[in-house]
C-alpha positions in Angstrom: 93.4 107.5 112.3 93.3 104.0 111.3 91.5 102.9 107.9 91.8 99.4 107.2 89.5 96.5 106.5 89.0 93.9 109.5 90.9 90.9 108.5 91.2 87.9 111.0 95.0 87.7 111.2 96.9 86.2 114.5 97.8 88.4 117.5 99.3 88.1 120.3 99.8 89.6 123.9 103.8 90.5 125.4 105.0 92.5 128.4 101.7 94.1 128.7 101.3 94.9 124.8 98.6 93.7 122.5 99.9 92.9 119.3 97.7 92.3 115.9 98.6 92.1 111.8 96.0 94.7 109.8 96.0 94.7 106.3 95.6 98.1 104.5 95.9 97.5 100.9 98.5 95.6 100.2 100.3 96.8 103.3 100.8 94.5 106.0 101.5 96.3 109.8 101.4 95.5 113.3 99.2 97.7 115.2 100.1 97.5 119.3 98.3 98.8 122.0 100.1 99.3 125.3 97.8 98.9 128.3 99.7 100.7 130.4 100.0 104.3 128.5 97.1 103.5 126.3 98.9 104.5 123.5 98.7 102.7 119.8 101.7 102.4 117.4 102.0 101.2 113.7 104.8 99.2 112.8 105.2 98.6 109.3 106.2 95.0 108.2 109.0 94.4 105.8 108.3 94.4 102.3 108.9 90.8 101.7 105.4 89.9 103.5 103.2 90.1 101.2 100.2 87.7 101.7 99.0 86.3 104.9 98.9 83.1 103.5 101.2 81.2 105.9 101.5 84.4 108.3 101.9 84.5 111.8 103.1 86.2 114.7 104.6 85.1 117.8 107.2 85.9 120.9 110.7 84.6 120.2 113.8 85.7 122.8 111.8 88.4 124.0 110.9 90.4 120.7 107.6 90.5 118.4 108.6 87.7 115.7 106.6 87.5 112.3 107.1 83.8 110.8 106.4 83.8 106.8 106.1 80.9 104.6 105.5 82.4 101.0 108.1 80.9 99.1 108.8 78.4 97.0 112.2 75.8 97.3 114.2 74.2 94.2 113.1 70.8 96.4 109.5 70.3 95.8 109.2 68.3 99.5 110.4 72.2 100.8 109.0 75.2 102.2 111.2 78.4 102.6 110.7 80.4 106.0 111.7 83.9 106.9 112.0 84.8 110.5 111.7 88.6 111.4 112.4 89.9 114.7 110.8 93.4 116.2 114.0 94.9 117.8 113.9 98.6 119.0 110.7 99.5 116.7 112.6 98.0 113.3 112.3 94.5 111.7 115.6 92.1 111.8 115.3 88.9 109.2 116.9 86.4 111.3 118.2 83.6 109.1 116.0 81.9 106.9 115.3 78.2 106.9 113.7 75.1 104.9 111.3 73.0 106.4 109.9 69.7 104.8 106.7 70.3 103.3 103.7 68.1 104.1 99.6 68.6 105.0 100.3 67.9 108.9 103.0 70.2 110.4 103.1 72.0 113.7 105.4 75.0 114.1 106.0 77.1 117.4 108.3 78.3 119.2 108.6 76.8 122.7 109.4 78.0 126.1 113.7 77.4 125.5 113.2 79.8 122.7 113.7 77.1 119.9 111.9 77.1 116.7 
């Protein structure tokens, strides 16, 4: 039932649930697999992501988080980030953020729950 070309996006593995970004056109979802039913299920990402270009996924306070840098700042040394948080099976932007923009940056989140 799923038709989508093979991208190499991020994933990730929480509570038992494998967790992986398809791209179907220009649709971006999160396909899981629970390894306990065996079931699949198709979440649908909000329509702001729309490129995988700065993309990933990750755990944050116990929820599926997408991180997305896409957009632009008025401050040129800027990067805009939207957080989205997978809470009972719909997306939640968390407050967005700017982060100084430069070649060598590491972003996570760590085991305190802080970005």
């Amino acid at each position: 039932w799923l038709k989508c070309h093979w991208q190499h996006h991020t994933g990730t593995f929480f509570n038992g649930v494998a967790y992986h970004i398809i791209e179907k056109g220009p649709i971006f979802s999160i396909m899981s697999f629970d390894s306990s039913s065996e079931e699949f299920q198709e979440f649908i990402a909000p329509d702001a992501i729309c490129n995988s270009l700065g993309l990933c996924m990750d755990v944050y306070k116990e929820h599926i988080c997408l991180l997305f840098r896409y957009y632009g700042c008025e401050d040129e040394c800027m990067q805009k980030y939207d957080l989205w948080v997978l809470r009972e099976k719909r997306w939640k932007q968390l407050c967005p953020f700017v982060y100084p923009w430069n070649r060598c940056r590491a972003m996570g989140i760590n085991i305190d729950n802080e970005l």
